[in-house]
N, C-alpha and C positions, 0 to 999 in steps of 0.2 A: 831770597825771593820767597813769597808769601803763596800768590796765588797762582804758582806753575804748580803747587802741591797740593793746592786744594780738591785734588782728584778723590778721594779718602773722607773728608768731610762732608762733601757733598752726598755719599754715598750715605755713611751714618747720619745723614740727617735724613736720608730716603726711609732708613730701616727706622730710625727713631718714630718717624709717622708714619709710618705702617704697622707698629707691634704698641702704639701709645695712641689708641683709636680716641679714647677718652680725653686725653690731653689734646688734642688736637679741633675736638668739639667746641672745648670751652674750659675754661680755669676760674676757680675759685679758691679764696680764701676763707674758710666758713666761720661765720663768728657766733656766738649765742651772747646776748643781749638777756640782761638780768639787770629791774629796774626795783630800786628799794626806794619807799617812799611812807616818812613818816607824817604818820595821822595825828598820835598826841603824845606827848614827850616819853620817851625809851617804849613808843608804841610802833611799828613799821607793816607798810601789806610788801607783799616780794611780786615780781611780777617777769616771767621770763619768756624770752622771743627766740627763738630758734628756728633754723632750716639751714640744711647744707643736703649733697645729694646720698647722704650715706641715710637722711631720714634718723641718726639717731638720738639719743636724750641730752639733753645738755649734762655738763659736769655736776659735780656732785659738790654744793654751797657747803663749806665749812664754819658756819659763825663763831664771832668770840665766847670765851667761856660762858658768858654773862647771859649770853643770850637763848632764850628758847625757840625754835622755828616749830608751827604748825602751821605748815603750808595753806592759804598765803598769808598767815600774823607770823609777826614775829616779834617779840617783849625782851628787850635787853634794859629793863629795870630805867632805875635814876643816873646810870653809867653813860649809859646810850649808845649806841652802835660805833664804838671806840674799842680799839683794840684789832688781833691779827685775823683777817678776813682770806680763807684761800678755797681752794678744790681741786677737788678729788679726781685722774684721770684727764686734766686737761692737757688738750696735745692729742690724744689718741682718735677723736672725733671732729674737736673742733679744733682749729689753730689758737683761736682767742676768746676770754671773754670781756665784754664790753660792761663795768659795773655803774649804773650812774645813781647817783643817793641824793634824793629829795629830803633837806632838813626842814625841821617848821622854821619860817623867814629864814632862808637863808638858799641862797643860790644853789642849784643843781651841779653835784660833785661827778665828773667820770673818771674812774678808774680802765685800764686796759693790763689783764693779766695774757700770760702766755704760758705754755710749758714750760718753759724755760724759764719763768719767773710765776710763778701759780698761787704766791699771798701775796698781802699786803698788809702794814701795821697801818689802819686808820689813826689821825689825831683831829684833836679839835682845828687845829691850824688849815686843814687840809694838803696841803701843801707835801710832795713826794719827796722822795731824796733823788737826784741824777740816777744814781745807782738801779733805783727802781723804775727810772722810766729807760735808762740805757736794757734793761734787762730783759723790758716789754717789747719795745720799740725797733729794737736792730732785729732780734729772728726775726720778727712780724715784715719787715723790708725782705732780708733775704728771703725769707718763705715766699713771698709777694711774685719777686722775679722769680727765681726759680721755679715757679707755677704757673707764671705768665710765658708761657710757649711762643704766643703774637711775638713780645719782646725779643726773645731770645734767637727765633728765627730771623726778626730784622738784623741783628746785632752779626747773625751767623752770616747774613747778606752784605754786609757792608765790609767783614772780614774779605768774601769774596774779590771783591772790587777794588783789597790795595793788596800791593806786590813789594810794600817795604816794609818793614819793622818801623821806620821812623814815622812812616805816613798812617798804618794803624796805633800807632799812639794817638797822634794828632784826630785821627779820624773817633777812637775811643772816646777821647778826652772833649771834644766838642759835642756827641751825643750825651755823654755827663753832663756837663753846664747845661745846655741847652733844656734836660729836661728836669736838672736841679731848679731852674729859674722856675719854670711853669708851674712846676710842685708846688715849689714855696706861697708862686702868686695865687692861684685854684686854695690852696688849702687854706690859705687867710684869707681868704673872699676877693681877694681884692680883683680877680677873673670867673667869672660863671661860665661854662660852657656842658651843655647838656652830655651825661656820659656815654648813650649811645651811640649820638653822631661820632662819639669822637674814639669808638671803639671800630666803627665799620671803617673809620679814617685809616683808622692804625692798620690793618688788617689790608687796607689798598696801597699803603707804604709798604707794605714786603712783597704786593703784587710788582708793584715799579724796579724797585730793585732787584728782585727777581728778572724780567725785564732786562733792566741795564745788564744785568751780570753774563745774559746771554747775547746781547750786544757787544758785551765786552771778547765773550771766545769767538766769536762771528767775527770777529778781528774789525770790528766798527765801533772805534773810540769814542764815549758819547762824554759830554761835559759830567757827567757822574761818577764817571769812571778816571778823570783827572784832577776834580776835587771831592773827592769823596767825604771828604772831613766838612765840605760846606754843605752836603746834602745829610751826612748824619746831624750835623745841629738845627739843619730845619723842620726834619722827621723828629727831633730828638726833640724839640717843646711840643709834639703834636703827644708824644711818650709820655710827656710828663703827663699832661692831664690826665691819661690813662693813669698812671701812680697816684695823682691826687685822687680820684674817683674811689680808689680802692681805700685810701689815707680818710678820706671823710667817710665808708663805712664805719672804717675802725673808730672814728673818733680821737678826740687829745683833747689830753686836759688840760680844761684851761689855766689852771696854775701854772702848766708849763711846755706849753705852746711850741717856744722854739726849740726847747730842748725833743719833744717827741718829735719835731719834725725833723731836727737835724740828727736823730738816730734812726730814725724810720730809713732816712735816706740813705747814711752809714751803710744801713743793710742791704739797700739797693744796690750799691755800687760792691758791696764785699761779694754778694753772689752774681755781678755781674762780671767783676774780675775774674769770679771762680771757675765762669764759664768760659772766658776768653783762655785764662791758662790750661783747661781742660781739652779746647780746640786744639792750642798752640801746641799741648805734649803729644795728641794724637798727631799731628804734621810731624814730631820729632820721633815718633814709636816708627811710625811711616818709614821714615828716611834712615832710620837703622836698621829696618827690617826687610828693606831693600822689598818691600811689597807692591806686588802690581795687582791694581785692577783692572777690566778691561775700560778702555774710552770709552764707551757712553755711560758709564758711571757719573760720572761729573756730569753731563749736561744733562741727563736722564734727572739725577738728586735736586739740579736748580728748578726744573721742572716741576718736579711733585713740588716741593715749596712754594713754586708760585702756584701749582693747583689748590692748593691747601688751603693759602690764602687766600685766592678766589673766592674759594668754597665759604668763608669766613665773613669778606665783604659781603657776596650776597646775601649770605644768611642773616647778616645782622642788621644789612640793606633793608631786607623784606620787614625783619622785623621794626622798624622805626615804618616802614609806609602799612603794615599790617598789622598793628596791636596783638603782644602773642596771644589775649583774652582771645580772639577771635578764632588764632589758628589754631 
């Protein structure tokens, strides 16, 4: 049994949003945007966008040998802006940088570096190796969820609501698809949906559940609570677009489109597993360590969660009927 133990979970998620004020506000993945754009052959201006809430300087451009940068020229001769492109300290401020190169006649090139991956050898071809976008792509997924708190607390919610191993597979496995689908549709255009509405959405999906789960100890079986796997893959395409939203900040290149998508997502689901195994050892630390809490721990924990997320919907309520310009 699954969720006669949940007594322990619910608590640490009590204590997680109460000592994680930050996280609980809002998440971000901060990226800095660096736009090179050549004027007349091995001639280029640099142009960089930045904001994350730490306020601080984008990375530090390392160009190829060839090239000289005087902020904003930059002259990489009759070679031209070919060769290994990386910087300096990415990772410690921002998660990613987003590089996009304007050739003369020739189509607008994006690159996405990460910590984890922080150069790249440009060629004329444009064209990446897997290698380099599996390199970009998967932290950039995991970091994504793992900072996405919204997600993590639905996920923690849906754990609540089954009582088997077999049925949190199922129940796991259908929020997967469901929100793999939407990703893929959002990210290749082939669905628009504004990312506001569909952040306060997500944010009223852990109100419900939240909800159900106390339905559920109120000993009043609600249909959520017997198919839980069909209600995480409804919520679970309402997720995805939230993960596309975040997917088209970042950008992908268009030389290779389904590959950044299908590692983006790779790292969605690695740091989503990472947290379901993370739950599941804290239930087994529990049950070896013969630890009691007192009862209303548990429905105290469901509580704050769904106050949290209240707090969320609203807030991001107001903000779509209030333009934050105003407030």
């Amino acid at each position: 049994m699954i969720r006669s133990h949940m007594r322990p979970i619910t608590a640490v998620a009590l204590v997680f949003m109460l000592f994680a004020p930050q996280w609980c506000l809002s998440h971000e993945t901060p990226i800095a945007l660096l736009e090179i754009r050549e004027t007349r052959p091995g001639i280029y201006l640099t142009y960089w966008t930045y904001s994350s809430s730490t306020n601080m300087q984008p990375p530090t451009a390392v160009y190829p040998e060839q090239c000289q940068h005087d902020e904003p020229r930059l002259e990489c001769g009759e070679t031209g802006l070919f060769g290994r492109l990386s910087f300096e300290r990415l990772g410690l401020s921002y998660s990613a940088v987003v590089v996009r190169i304007t050739r003369l006649n020739q189509s607008t090139q994006s690159i996405t570096l990460t910590g984890a991956e922080p150069s790249v050898v440009l060629t004329p071809d444009g064209r990446l190796p897997l290698s380099q976008v599996f390199a970009s792509y998967v932290p950039l997924g995991f970091e994504h969820i793992l900072l996405g708190i919204d997600h993590l607390l639905f996920v923690l919610g849906l754990m609540l609501l089954v009582n088997q191993v077999s049925t949190l597979i199922k129940t796991i496995t259908a929020f997967t698809i469901a929100h793999s689908i939407t990703l893929a549709a959002a990210t290749l255009g082939w669905v628009g949906v504004p990312e506001a509405p569909v952040n306060a959405a997500i944010a009223l999906s852990i109100v419900i559940v939240a909800v159900e789960v106390i339905q559920e100890r109120r000993g009043e079986p609600s249909w959520t609570g017997r198919y839980p796997w069909a209600v995480a893959f409804g919520f679970g395409l309402l997720h995805g677009f939230g993960f596309a939203s975040a997917l088209t900040d970042i950008g992908l290149p268009p030389e290779n489109v389904p590959a950044a998508l299908l590692f983006f997502n790779v790292g969605v689901e690695i740091g989503q597993v990472c947290f379901v195994l993370l739950v599941l050892a804290l239930l087994w630390s529990h049950r070896r360590l013969q630890a009691e809490l007192p009862r209303w721990s548990e429905t105290f924990g469901v509580y704050a969660m769904g106050t949290v997320a209240s707090f969320w919907f609203i807030n991001r309520l107001a903000n779509i009927i209030i333009p934050r310009t105003v407030l």
